[in-house]
C-alpha positions as CSV (number, residue, x, y, z in Angstrom):
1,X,16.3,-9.8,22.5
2,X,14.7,-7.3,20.0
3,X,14.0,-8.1,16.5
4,X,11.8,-9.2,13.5
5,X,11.7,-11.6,10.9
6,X,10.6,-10.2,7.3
7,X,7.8,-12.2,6.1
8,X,6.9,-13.0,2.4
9,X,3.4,-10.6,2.8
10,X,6.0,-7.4,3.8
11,X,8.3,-8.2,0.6
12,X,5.4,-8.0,-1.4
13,X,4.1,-5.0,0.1
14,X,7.1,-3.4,0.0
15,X,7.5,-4.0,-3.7
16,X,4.1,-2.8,-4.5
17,X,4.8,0.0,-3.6
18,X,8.0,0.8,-5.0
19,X,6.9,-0.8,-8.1
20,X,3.8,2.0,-8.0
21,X,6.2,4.8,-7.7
22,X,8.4,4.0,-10.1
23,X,6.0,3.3,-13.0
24,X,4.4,6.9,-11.8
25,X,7.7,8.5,-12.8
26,X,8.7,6.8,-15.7
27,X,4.8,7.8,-17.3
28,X,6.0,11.3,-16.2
29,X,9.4,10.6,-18.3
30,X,7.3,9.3,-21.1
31,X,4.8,12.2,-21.1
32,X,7.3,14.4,-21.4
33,X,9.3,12.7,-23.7
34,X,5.9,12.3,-25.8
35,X,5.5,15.7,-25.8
36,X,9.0,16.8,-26.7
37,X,8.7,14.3,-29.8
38,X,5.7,16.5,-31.2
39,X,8.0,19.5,-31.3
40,X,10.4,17.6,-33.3
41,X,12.9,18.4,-30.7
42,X,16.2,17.5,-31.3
43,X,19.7,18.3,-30.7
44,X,23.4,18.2,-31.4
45,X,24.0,15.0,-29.1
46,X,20.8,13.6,-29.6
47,X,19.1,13.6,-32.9
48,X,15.2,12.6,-33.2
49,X,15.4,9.2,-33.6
50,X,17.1,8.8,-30.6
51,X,14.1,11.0,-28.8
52,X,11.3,8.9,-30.4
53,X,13.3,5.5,-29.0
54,X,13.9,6.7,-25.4
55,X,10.0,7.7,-26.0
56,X,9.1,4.7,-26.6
57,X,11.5,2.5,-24.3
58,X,10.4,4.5,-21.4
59,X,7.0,4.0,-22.2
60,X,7.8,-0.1,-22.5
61,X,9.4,0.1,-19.3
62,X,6.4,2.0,-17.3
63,X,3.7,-0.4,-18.9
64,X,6.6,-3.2,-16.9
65,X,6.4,-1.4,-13.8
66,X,3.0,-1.3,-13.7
67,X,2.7,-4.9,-14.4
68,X,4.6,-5.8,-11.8
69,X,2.7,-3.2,-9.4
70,X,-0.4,-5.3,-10.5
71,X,1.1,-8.4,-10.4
72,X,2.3,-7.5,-6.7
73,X,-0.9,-6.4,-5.5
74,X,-2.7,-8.9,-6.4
75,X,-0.9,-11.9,-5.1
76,X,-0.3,-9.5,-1.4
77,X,-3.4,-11.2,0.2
78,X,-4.2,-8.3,2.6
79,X,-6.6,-6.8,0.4
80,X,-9.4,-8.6,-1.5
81,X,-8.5,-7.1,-5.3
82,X,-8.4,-9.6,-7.4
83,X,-7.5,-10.2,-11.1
84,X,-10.6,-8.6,-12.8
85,X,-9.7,-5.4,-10.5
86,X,-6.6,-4.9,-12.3
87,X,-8.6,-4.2,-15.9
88,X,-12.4,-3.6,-15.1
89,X,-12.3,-0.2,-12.8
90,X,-14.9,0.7,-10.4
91,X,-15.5,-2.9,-8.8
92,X,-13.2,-3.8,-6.3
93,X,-14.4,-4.1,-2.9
94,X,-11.0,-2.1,-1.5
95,X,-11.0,1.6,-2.0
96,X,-12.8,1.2,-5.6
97,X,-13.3,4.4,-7.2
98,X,-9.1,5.3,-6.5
99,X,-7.9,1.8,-7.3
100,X,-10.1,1.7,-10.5
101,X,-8.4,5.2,-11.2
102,X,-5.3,2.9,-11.5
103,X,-7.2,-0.1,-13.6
104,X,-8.2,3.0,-15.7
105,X,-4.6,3.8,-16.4
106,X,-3.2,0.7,-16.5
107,X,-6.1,0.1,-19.2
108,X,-5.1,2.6,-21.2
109,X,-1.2,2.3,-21.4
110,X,-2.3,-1.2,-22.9
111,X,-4.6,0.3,-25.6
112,X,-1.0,2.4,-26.1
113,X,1.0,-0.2,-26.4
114,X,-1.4,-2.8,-28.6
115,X,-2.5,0.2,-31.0
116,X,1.1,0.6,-31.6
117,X,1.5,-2.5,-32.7
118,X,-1.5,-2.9,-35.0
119,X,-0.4,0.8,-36.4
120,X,-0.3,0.0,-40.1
121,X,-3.5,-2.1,-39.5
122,X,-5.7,0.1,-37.5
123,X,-4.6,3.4,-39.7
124,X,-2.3,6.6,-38.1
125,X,-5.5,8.8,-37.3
126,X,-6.7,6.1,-35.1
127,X,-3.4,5.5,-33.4
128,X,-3.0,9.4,-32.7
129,X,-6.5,9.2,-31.5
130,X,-5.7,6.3,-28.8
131,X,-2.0,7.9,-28.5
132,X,-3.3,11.2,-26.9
133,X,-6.2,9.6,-25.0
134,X,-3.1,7.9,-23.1
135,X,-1.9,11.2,-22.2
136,X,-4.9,11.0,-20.0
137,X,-3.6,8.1,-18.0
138,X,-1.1,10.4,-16.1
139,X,-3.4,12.3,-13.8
140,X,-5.4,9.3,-13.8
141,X,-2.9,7.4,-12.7
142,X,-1.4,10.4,-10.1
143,X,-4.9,10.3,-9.1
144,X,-5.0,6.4,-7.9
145,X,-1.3,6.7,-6.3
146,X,-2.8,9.8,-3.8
147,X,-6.1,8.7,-3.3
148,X,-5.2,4.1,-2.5
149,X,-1.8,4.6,-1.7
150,X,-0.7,4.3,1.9
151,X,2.6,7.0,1.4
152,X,-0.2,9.8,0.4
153,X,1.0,11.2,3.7
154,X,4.6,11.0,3.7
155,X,6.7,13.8,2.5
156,X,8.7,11.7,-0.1
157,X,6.1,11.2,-2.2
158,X,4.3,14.2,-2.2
159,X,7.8,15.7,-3.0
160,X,7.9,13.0,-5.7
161,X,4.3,14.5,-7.0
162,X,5.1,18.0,-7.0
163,X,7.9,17.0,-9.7
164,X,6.0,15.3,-11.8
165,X,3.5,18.2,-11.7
166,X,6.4,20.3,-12.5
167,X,7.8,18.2,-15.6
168,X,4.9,17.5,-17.2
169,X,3.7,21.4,-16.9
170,X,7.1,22.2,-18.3
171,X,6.7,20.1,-21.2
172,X,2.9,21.8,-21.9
173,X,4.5,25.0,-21.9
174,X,6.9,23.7,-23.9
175,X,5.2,22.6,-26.5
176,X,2.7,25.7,-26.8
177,X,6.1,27.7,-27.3
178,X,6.9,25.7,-30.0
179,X,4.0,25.7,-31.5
180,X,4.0,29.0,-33.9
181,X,1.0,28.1,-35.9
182,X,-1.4,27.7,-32.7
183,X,-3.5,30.9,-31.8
184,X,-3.3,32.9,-28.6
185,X,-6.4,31.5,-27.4
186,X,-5.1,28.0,-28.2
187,X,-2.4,28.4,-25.8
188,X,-4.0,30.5,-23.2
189,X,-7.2,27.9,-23.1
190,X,-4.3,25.2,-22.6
191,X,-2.1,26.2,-20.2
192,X,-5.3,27.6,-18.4
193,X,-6.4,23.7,-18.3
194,X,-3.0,22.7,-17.2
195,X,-2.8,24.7,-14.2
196,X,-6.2,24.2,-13.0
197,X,-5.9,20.3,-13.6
198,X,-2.8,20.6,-11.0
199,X,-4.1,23.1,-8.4
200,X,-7.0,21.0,-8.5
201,X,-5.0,18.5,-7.7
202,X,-2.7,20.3,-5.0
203,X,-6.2,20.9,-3.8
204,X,-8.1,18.0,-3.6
205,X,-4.7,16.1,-2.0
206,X,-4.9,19.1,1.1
207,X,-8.5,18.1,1.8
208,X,-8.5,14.3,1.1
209,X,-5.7,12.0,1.2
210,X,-3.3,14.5,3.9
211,X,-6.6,14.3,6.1
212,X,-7.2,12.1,9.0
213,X,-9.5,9.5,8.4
214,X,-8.9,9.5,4.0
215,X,-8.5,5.4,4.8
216,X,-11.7,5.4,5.6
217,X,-13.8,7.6,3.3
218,X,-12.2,6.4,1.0
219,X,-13.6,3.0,0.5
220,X,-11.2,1.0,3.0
221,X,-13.3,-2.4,4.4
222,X,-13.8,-2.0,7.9
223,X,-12.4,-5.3,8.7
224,X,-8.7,-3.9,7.0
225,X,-8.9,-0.6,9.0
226,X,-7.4,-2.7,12.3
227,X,-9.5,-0.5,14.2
228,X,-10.6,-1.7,17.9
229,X,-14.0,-0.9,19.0
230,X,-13.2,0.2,22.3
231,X,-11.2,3.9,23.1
232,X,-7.9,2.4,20.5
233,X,-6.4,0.4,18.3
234,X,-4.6,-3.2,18.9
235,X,-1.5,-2.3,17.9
236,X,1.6,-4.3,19.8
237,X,5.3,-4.0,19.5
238,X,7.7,-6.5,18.5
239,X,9.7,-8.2,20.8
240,X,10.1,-11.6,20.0
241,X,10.9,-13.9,23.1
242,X,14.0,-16.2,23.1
243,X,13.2,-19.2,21.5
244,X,12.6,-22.3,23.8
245,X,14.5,-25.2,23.6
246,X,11.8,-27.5,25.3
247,X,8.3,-26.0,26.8
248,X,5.4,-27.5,28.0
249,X,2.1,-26.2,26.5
250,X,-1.3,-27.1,28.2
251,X,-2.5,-30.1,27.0
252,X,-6.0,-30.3,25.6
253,X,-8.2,-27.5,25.3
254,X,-7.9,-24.5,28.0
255,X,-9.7,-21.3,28.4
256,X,-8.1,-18.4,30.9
257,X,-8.5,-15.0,31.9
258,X,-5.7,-12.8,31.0
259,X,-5.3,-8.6,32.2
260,X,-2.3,-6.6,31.4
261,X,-0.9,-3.7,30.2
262,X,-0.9,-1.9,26.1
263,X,2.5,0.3,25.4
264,X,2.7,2.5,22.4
265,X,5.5,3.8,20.3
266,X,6.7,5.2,16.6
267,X,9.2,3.4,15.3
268,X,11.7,3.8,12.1
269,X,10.0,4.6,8.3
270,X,6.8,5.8,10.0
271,X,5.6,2.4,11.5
272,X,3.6,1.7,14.8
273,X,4.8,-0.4,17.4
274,X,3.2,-0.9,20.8
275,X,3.4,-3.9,23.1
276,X,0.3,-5.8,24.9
277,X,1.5,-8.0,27.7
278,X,-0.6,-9.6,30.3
279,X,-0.7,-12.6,32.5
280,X,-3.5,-15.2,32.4
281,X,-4.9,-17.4,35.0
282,X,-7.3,-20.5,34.9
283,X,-7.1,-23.3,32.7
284,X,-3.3,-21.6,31.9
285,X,-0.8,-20.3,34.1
286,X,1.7,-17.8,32.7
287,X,2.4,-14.7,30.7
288,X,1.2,-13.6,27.0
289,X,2.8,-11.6,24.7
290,X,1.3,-10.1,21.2
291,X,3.0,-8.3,18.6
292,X,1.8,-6.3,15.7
293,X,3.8,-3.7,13.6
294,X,2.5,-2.0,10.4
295,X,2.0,1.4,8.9
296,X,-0.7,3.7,11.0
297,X,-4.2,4.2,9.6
298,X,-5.9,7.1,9.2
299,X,-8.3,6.8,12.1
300,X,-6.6,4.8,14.1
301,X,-5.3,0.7,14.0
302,X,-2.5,-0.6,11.6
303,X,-1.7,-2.1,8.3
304,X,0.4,-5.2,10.1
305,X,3.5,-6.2,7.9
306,X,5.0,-8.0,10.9
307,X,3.5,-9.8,14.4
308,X,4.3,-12.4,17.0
309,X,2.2,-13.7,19.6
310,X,4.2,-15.9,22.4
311,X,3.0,-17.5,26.0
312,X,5.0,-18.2,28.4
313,X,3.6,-21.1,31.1
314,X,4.9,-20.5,34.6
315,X,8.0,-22.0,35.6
316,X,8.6,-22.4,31.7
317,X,12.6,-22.0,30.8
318,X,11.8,-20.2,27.8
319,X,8.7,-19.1,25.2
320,X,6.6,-20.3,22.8
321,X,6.3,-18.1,19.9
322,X,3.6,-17.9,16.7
323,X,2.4,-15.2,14.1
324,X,-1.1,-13.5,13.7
325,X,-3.5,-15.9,12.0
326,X,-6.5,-13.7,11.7
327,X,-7.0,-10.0,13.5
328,X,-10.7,-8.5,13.8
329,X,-10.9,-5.5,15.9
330,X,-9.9,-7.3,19.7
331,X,-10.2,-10.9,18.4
332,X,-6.6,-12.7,17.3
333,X,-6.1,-15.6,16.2
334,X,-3.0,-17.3,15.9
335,X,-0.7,-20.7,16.0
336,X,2.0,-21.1,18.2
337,X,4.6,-24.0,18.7
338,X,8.0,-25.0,20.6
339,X,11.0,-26.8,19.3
340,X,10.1,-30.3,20.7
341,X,7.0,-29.5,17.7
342,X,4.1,-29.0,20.2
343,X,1.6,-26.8,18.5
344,X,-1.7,-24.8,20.0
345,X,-4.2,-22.8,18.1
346,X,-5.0,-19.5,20.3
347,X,-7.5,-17.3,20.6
348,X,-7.6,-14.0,22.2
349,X,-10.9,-11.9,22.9
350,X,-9.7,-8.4,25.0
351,X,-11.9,-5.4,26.2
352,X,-9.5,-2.5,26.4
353,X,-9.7,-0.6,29.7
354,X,-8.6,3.0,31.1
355,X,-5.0,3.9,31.1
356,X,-3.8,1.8,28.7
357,X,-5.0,-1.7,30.5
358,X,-6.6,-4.4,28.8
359,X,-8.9,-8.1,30.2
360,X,-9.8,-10.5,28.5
361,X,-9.8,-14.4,27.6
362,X,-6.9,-16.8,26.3
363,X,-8.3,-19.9,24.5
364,X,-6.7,-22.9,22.7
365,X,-6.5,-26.2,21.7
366,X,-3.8,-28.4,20.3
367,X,-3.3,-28.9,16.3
368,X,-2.8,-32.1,15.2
């Protein structure tokens, strides 16, 4: 029997990164809605007011998104960014010059938002001073979804990217069009800057994030990378043993030699799966299974959304089945337990061999 069991760390993932996307392309919508406002656009069906509201709605709703991106991120333990990382940029142990990028942004879209509340306080030069200084917040903030994002690779989003580029070079030229009163060199020195802010860009995404290996160079801890230090990753497919209806564990504390066999295949949305199975011998008697699935890593190992680890003693009707507790290069950790409640803490330690073969030890002990 195949199949997986969505756990509350792949929710969160999953909405962190929709959450990221989204928020990118409503501050696209409200850039160019920004920018259409300063022309005084307006038409038949939809008079200025009604621009300067969606404006403003859109840019509500982005500031949302991006809460909720934060919000998401932070609470997914996987990686160590905590609270402060969301507002002070630069200091996060994971990835910390492209995930302040998005502190950065985030930062200023609240300096948006609060200036535009305190607008008859703080005065309308110093609002339009703050409001265009947000404009800033989109590059910054296309930026930090290429460089920390784990889609920089996938086709959807660099579609997704391209658009944005589009629309908001669209609305630049739109507004330099309808702009009589600015000179020639005005318009050439901007839409020069445009273009070379987005082939600069295009640019930098060919030769960093599409790249092999962007995970790490980019500031990705070591330990997060999943990388194994022999010739490849741990990486194990998913397929969840039946579930036992009565199994006897070893009692007490055990130690045994296990050898087996890795397997490796793609699977659907661009995830890894590849299956480690061995048998073990010594203080237990029987067969192991491991399970990991997640999204590839530049440089080899996996982001694991998903795993199982089950053993199966000999003679057993049936398995006992767990979930990753802890994965360091070739050292797992993890808790397993039958239906009669009978619970054992393992620990695997493997040294990967030629052809896809593995050895290594099986140790464990019984939880209280």
């Amino acid at each position: 029997m195949t199949g997986i069991v969505a756990s509350n760390g792949q929710a969160l993932w999953y909405l962190t990164r929709g959450s990221g996307v989204v928020a990118l392309l409503l501050l696209t919508a409200s850039v160019f809605l920004g920018v259409a406002n300063t022309t005084r656009w307006k038409g038949d069906r939809w008079p200025r007011f009604i621009v300067y509201g969606l404006h403003r709605n859109i840019t509500l709703l982005a500031v949302t998104f991006t809460a909720v991106h934060v919000v998401t991120t932070i609470a997914d333990s996987f990686a160590p960014i905590g609270f402060v990382d969301a507002f002070i940029p630069f200091l996060s142990p994971y990835r910390p010059f492209w995930l302040g990028l998005g502190a950065l942004a985030f930062d200023l879209l609240l300096a948006l938002i609060l200036t535009s509340f305190l607008r008859r306080r703080i005065g309308n030069r110093a609002w339009r001073l703050v409001h265009w200084l947000a404009y800033a917040a989109w590059p910054v903030a296309m930026l930090h979804s290429l460089g920390t994002g784990s889609d920089a690779r996938a086709g959807w989003l660099l579609f997704l990217a391209v658009l944005c580029g589009i629309a908001v070079l669209a609305a630049i030229l739109w507004r330099l069009l309808r702009t009589p009163t600015a000179s020639p060199e005005v318009r050439l020195g901007a839409l020069a800057g445009t273009v070379a802010v987005l082939v600069g860009l295009l640019v930098w995404t060919a030769n960093g994030p599409l790249q092999r290996g962007w995970a790490a160079r980019a500031g990705t801890p070591a330990r997060l990378l999943g990388r194994a230090p022999a010739r490849r990753p741990i990486v194990v497919a998913l397929q969840p043993p039946p579930p036992a209806p009565s199994v006897d564990l070893p009692h007490g504390r055990f130690t045994a030699q296990v050898r087996g066999h890795l397997r490796e295949r793609p699977t659907e949305r661009g995830l890894v799966v590849v299956s480690l199975d061995g048998l073990a011998t010594g203080g237990f008697h029987g067969r192991l299974h491991v399970a990991l699935r997640g999204f590839p890593l530049d440089g080899g190992g996996v982001q694991m959304t998903d795993s199982v680890v089950a053993i199966l003693p000999r003679g057993a009707p049936a398995w006992s089945s767990g979930a990753v507790t802890a994965l360091e290069g070739t050292r797992i950790e993890s808790d397993v337990a039958n239906s009669d409640g009978q619970n054992v803490r393992l620990l695997i330690d493997l040294q990967l061999g030629s052809e896809d073969t593995f050895t290594g030890s099986l140790t464990g002990h019984p939880l209280s």
